[in-house]
C-alpha positions as CSV (number, residue, x, y, z in Angstrom):
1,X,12.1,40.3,-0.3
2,X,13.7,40.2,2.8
3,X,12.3,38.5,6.1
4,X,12.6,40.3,9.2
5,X,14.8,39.0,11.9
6,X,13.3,37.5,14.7
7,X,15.1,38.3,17.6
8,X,14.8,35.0,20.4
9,X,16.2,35.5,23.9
10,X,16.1,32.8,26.6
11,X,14.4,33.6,29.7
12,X,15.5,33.3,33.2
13,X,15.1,29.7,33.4
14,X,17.4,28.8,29.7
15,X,14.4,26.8,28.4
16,X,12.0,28.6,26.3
17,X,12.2,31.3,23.4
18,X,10.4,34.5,24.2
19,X,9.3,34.5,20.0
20,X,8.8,31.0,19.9
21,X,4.9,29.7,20.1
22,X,4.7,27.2,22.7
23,X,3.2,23.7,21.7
24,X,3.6,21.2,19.7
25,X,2.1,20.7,16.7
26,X,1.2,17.0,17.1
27,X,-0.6,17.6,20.9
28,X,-4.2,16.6,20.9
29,X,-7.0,19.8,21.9
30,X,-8.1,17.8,24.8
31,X,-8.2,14.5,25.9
32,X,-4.8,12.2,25.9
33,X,-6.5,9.6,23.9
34,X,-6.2,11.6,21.1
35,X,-3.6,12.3,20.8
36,X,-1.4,11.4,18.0
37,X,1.7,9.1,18.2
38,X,4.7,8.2,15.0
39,X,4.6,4.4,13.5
40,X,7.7,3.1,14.3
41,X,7.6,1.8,10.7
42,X,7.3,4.1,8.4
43,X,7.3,7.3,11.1
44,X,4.1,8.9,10.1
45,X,1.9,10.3,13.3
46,X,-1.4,9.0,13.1
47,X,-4.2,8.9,16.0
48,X,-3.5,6.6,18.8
49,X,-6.9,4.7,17.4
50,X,-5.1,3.8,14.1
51,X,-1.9,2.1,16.0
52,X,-0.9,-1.1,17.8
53,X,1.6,-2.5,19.7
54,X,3.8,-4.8,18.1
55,X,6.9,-6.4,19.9
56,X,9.8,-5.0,17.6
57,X,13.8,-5.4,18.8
58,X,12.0,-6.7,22.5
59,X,10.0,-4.2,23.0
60,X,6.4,-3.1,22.4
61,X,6.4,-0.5,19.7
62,X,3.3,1.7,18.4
63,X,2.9,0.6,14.4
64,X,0.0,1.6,11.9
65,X,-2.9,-1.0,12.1
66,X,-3.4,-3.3,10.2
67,X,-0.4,-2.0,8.2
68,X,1.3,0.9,7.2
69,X,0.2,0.8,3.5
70,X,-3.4,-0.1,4.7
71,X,-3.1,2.9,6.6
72,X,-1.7,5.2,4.2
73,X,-4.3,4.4,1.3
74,X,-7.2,4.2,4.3
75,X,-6.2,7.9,4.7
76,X,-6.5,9.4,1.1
77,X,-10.3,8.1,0.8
């Protein structure tokens, strides 16, 4: 079973892939609200509702609410 080769070729411009489906899969089907964003705990994307900002190393960082084991068995239910 062989796949078949998928040829790419980079347009005019260098920065997209003629084969390659544009997107991402993270990116939200309307509104920027919702869409999602990684923990910068544990790196899991989860919906902007489910995070807060924390001040990590300084800075504000996104991290799961209330935490990220909270958030991980709120999710299988």
């Amino acid at each position: 079973m062989a796949k078949d080769d998928v040829k790419t070729t980079i347009e005019a411009d260098g920065l997209r892939y003629r084969s390659k489906a544009p997107g991402s899969p993270f990116s939200a089907n309307g509104s920027f609200g919702a869409a999602t964003m990684s923990c910068f705990l544990c790196g899991k994307h989860r919906p902007r509702s489910q995070l807060m900002s924390r001040k990590l190393l300084g800075r504000s960082q996104s991290v799961c609410s209330p935490s990220c084991k909270e958030a991980d068995a709120a999710s299988k239910i």
